[in-house]
N, C-alpha and C positions, 0 to 999 in steps of 0.2 A: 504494500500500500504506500502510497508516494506520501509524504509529509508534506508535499513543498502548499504553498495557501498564495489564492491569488489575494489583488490589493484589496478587492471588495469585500474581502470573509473580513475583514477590520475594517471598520468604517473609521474614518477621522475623528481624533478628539474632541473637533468641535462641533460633528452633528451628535453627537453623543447626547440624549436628553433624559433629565432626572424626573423619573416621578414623583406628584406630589409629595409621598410620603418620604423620600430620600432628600428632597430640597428642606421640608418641614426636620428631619436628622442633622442637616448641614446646619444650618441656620441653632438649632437648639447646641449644638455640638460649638458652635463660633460663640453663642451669646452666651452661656453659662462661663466660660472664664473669665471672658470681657468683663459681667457681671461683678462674678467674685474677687475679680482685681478693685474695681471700682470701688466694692468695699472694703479691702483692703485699704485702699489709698483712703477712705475717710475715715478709718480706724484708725492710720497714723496721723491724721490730722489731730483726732482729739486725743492721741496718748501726749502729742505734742505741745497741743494745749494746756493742760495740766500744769507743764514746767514753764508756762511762757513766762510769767511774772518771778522767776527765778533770780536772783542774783547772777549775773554772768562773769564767768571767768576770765583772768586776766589774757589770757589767747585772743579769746572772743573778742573782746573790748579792743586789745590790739589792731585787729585788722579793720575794724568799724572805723577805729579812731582816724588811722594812716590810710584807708578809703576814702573816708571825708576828707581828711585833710589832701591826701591830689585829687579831688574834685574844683578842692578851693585852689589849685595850683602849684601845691607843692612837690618838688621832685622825688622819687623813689633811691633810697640809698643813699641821696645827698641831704637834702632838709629832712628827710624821713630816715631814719634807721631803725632796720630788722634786718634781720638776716636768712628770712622764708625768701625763696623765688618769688617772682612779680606773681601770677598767677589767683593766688588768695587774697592777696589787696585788690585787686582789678573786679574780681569775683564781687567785695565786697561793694566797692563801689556802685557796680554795675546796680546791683539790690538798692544802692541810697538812691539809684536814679530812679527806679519804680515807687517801691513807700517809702522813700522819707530819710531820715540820718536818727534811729532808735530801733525798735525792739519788734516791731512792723518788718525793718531790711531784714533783719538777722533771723525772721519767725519765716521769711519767704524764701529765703537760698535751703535754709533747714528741710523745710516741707518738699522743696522744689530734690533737692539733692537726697530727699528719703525715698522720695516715690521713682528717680532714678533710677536708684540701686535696685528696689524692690522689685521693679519692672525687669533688671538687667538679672536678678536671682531667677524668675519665673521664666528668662529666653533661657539661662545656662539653665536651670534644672528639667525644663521640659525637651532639654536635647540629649537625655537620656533616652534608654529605652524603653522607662516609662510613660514616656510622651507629659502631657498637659498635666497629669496627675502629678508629675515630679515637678513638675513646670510650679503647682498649684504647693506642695509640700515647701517647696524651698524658698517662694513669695513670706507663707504663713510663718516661717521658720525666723526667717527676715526682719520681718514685720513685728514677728514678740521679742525680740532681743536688740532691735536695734536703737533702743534708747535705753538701754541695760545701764543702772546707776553705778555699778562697780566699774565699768567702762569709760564712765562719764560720756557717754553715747546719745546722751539727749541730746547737745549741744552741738553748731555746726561746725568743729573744727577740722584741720585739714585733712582727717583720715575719712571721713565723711566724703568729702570731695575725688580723694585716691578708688574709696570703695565704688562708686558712682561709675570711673574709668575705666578704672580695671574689670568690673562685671561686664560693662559693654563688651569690652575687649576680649574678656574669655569665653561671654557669650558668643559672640560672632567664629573665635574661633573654632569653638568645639560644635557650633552647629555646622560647620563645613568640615567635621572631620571627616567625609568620605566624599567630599566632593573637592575637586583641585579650586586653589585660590585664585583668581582672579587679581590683578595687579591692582584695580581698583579698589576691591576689598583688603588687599597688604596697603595701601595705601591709608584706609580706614583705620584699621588695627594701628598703624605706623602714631596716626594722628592723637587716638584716644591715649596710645602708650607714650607721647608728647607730653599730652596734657597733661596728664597723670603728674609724670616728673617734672610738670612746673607749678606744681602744687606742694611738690614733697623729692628730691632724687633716688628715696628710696623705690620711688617703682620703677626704676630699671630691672632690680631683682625680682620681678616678676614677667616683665618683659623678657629678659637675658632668657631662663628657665623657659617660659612657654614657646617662644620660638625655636630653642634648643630642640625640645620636644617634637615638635612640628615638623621638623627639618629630620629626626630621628625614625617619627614612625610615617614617612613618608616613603612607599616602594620603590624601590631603588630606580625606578626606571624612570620614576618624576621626581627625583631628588634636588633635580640642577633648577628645578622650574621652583622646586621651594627655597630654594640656598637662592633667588634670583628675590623672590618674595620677601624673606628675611631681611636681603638688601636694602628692600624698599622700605621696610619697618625701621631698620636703622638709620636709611639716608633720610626717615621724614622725621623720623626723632635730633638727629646732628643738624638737620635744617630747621629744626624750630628752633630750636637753641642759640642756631647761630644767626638767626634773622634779631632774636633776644638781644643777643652780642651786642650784633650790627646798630638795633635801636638806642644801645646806650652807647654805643663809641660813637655815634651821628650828632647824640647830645652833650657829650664829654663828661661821660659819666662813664666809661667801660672798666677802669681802675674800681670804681667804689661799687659798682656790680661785682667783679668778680670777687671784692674785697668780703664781700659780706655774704654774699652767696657758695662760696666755695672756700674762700680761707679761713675766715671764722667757722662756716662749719665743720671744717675738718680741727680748728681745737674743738670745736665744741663736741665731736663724734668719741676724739680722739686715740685711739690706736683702735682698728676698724676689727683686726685680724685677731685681737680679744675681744673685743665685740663678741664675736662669732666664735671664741667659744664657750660662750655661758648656754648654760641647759635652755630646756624649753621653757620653762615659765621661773626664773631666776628670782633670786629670794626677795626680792621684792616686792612678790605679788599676793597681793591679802588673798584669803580664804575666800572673800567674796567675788573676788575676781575668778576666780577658779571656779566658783563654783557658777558663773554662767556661762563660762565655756566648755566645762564638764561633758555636761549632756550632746550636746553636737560631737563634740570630740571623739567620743567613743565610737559615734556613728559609725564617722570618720573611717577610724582606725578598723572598725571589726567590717565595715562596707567596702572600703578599700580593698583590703585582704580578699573577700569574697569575690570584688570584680576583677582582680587580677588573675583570682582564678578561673572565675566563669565567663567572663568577658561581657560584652564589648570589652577588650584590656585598654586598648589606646584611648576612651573616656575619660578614665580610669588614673591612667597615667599622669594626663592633661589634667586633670583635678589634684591629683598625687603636686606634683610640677609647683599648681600656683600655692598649694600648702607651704610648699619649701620655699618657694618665692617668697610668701608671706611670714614665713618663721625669719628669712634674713631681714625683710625690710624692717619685722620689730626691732630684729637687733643691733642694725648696722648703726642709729644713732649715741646704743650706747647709756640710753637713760633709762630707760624700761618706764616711761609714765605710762599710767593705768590705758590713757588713751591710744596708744600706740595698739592693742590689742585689740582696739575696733577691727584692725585689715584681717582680724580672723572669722567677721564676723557672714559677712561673703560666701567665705571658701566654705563653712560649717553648717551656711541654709543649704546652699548647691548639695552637700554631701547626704544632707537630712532628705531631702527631695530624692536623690541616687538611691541610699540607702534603703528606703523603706520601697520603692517601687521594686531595685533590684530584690528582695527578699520576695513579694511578690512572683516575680518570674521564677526564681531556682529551686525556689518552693513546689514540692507536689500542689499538683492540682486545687487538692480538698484542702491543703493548708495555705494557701495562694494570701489570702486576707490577712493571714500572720504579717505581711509585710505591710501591709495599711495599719495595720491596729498599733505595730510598731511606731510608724512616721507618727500616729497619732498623739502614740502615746508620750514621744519625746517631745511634741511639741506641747502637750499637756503638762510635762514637768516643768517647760522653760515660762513656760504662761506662771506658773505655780511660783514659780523661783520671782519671779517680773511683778507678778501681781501687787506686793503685800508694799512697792516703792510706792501705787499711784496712791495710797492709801494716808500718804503723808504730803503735807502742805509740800512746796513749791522752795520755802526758804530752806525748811529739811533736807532736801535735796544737799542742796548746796555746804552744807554744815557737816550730813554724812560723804559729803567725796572732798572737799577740805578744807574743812576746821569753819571756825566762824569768820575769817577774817573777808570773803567780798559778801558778806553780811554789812560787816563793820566799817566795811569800804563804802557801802552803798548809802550805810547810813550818814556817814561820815559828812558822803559827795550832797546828799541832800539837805543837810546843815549848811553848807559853801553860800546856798542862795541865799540866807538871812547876813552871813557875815561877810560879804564882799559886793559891792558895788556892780552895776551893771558891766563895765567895764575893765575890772578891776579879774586880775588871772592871779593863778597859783600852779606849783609845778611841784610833784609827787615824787620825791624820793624813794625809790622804790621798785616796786612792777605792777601798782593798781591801776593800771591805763583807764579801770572801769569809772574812774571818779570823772575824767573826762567829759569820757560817754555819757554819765549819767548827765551832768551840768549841761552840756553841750559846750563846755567853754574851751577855745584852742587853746591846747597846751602853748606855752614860751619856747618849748625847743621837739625837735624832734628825733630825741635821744631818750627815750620813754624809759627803758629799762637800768637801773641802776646795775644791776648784773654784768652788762656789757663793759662800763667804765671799772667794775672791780677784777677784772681778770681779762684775758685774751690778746688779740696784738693789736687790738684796736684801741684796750684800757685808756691809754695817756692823750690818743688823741680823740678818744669822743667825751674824756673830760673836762679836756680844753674848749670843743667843739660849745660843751653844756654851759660850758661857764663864757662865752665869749654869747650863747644865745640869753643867759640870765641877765648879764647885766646890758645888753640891749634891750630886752623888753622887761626888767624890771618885775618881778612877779609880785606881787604884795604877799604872797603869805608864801612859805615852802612847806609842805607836809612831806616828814619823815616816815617813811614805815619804820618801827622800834627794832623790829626783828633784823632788818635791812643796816639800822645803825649798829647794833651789836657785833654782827662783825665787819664793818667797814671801820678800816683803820683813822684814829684820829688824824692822822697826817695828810691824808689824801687831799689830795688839793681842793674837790668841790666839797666836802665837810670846812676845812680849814676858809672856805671863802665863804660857807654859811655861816660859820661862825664871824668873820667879817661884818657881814651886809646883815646880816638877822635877829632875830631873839627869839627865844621861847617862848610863848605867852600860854599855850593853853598845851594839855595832853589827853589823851584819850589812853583805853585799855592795848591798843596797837598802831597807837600813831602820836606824834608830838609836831605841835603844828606853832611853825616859827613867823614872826610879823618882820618885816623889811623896815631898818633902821631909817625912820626921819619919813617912815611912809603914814597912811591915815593910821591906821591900828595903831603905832606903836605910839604915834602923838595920842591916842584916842587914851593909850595906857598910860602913858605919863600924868595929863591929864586926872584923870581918875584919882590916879595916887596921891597927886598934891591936892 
């Protein structure tokens, strides 16, 4: 009997027509995730809600502050110093141009950058091979931990931003692991893994890893088309960078970019190669921290094991990959803050998603559900774990991840408007940049962090820098943080010129707030006394 089939035994694709009841399948099968994302994404509106009247961290308040201020014109690196890539200021700005310069910008990049990622967990987990369900697992998974208090994860700092990138990125790729890449799409992947690293350099290590991977489980026979792709990943991450360069050596700033972007952070990292080798969660890490990575982790580890052995493996692998990417990018800075530990938070929904479908599959038949009840059931401990935070006011937050002090900042900042003049500035000793923020009042300099002038190679010149912008604009009051004075040494030259130009007049429980000699306050104390 011949096999062979003329063209007409297959009709074209597109006279193909569905009947009612498969069009009415398609359609219920499209709208029920759509659906369930949608609630999703209002779920993380009001978990967000919760914290919005929170005291915000001194990060936070950083970027707000140095957003606004190059809105008003100030330069990046030169009148502004930090030492984050441009990337998270520009981020932040971009938010003061829609709501405003307050707690409106910082409530929209937040929301905007959760429902990202969320979206980027439901492309990576549903390119398993449990389709939508995994898709649906690792959104949910997402979604209850990614404002996790021991991570200090409510808040939109820059690992928020990394997590947002990076999912697109390993979303795209592992949904094309069996289909060859397209120059355009390395071009894409090139782009998100850009951005990524102008948020944070730590995502190159995840970059580096998943391309490694790519290029690894690609058959020999399309290797040079991936090793061609890879190119393209790397030449559009060297080309973001370097158009970066290009933008500040245009304005005569490339010195003070590279100065604060690359040489301060490498003290600030400081020997990278011990970095890497501290354990997985280094003694640093409270109990509570551990304990909302716990659950995912395991997933992780016992789902892992299982896809390697039953496969898809290169999934598998490619999930394995951005885990190890993500273990270095915690480590590579060297600080272990609790925050750093959001980038696992990604890789652990995607797993949770994998996990509980693949068990499903490997699963006899009659025990197939064993692997939903699973996913179910893990996301039911992390709900458990998350729960009992929204339970507590908004300042508690703040108090349980650290201490009271942008409590006492905040209260501080909204004293300022009784005790200074409309016109009249003060300049914060310290790292509460939030007193700013809260006042709306421009800092006198912008050398916000006392940190920076007590150590690094920048110390003696952005001392200088501080004290050459004080006594131009004259602050009326200096607020000391105590903690801050303790151990900065009395010699230091912007101490020794407080003591100069200032007085003590008042203190508080974490701050000691000095009046400018011959300025209103201190005539205001004299005054009084006589």
């Amino acid at each position: 009997m011949s096999t062979s089939c003329s063209v007409t035994e297959f009709p074209a694709l597109s006279t193909v027509r569905l009947s009612p009841n498969e069009h009415a399948w398609v359609r219920r099968a499209t709208i029920a995730p759509v659906t369930l994302l949608l609630v999703l994404c209002g779920l993380l509106v009001l978990l967000r809600l919760h914290t919005y009247d929170e005291p915000l961290e001194r990060d936070i308040t950083t970027y707000a502050v140095i957003g606004h201020e190059l809105l008003g014109g100030k330069a990046l690196y030169t009148d502004l110093w930090d030492h984050k890539p441009p990337a998270i200021y520009v981020t932040y700005a971009a938010a003061e141009l829609l709501s405003g310069y307050g707690r409106d910008s910082i409530f929209l990049i937040n929301i905007a950058a959760g429902i990202a990622t969320l979206l980027g967990c439901y492309f990576a987990g549903s390119a398993g091979t449990g389709g939508r369900a995994g898709g649906i697992f690792a959104a949910v998974a997402w979604l209850v931990v990614s404002g996790d208090l021991a991570l200090q994860a409510n808040q939109p700092n820059t690992e928020l931003f990394l997590n947002a990138f990076l999912t697109a990125a390993f979303a795209i790729i592992v949904r094309r692991q069996n289909v060859p890449i397209r120059s355009r799409i390395a071009f894409l992947v090139g782009s998100l893994f850009a951005i990524a690293s102008l948020y944070k350099q730590v995502a190159v290590a995840d970059a580096a890893l998943l391309t490694l991977v790519y290029v690894a489980c690609t058959q020999t026979g399309k290797r040079s088309a991936a090793v061609k792709n890879v190119g393209i990943i790397a030449g559009v991450g060297l080309s973001v960078w370097g158009l970066i360069w290009l933008y500040f050596f245009l304005q005569g700033r490339a010195s003070a970019f590279i100065g604060a972007v690359f040489t301060y952070n490498s003290y600030y990292s400081g020997n990278i190669w011990q970095n890497l080798t501290h354990s997985f969660f280094p003694q640093r890490a409270s109990p509570d921290l551990l304990t909302a990575l716990i659950p995912s982790a395991s997933i992780l580890v016992v789902a892992g094991i299982l896809g390697l052995i039953f496969g898809p493996r290169r999934q598998w692998i490619y999930l394995l990959a951005w885990a190890l990417g993500t273990h270095l990018a915690v480590l590579l800075p060297g600080r272990f803050f609790p925050h750093y530990y959001q980038l696992w938070l990604p890789v652990l929904a995607v797993a949770t998603g994998w996990g509980a479908t693949l068990l499903a599959r490997v699963l006899p038949s009659r025990l197939s559900g064993f692997g939903y009840v699973m996913g179910f059931a893990i996301c039911v401990v992390m709900v458990m774990i998350e729960a009992p935070y929204y339970t507590i006011p908004a300042s508690a937050w703040s108090v349980k991840k650290y201490g009271t002090i942008f409590n006492a900042s905040e209260q501080l900042a909204c004293n300022l408007d009784r005790l200074l003049l409309p016109k009249e500035t003060f300049y914060e000793w310290g790292s509460e940049s939030g007193m700013y923020f809260t006042t709306k009042c421009q800092p006198p300099s912008g050398v916000l962090f006392a940190e920076h002038m007590l150590g690094g190679p920048f110390a003696i010149a952005l001392s200088q820098r501080l004290i050459r912008d004080l006594e131009q604009n004259k602050p009326e009051v200096i607020i000391a943080n105590r903690g801050t004075l303790a151990y900065t040494p009395a010699s230091h030259p912007v101490i020794v010129w407080f003591a100069e130009n200032y007085r003590p007049f008042s203190k508080t429980k974490d701050f000691l707030l000095l009046a400018r000699r011959g300025g209103r306050l201190e005539q205001g104390m004299r005054r009084s006394v006589q």
